[in-house]
N, C-alpha and C positions, 0 to 999 in steps of 0.2 A: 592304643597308646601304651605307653613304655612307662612301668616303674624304673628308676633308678633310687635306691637307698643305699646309705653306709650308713657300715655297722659302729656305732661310737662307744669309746670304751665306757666304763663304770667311772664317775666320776672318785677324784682320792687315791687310784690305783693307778699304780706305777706300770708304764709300758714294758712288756717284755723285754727289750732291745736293754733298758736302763738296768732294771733287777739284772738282768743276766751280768752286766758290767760290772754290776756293784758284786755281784756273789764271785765273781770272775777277779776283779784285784783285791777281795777280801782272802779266797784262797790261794790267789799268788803271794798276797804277803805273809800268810801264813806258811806256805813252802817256802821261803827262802831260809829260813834257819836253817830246816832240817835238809836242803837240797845242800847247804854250804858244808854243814857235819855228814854227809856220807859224802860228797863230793871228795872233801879233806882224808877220810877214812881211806875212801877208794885209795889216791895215790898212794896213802901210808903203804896199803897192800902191796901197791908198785904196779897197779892198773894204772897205765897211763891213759886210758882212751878214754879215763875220765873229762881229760884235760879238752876233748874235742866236743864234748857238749857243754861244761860249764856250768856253775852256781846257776845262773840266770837261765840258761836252758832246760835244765831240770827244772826249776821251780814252772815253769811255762809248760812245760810238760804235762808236769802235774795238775796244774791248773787246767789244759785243756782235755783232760780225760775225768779231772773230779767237777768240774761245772757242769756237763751236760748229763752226765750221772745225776745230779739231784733234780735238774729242770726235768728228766722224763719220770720223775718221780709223782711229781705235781700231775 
């Protein structure tokens, strides 16, 4: 006969899937300031090709290269 078990988390602790969300819009809200002030700097410079990624794509940006950096930390 056949076991079948699942593995059930630690009760109180939060699923991966959620932490990762939560760490995920806590540093996108945190990069928008600073994506808005160089976004703004860039054109001052007269980089326009700032204008094809955007406030909001930059901070998304940033968010999807510094979230997984700390989860492989853990």
């Amino acid at each position: 006969m056949s076991e079948f078990t699942q593995k059930q988390r630690a009760k109180g602790r939060p699923s991966g899937i959620g932490e990762y969300r939560l760490y995920y819009g806590i540093i996108f809200t945190l990069a928008l300031p600073f994506a808005a002030y160089f976004w703004f700097r860039d054109l001052l410079r007269g980089d326009f090709a700032a204008l094809h990624h955007g406030i909001v794509g930059r901070a998304l940006s940033e968010a999807n290269v510094t979230t997984p950096k700390i989860f492989s930390a853990f």
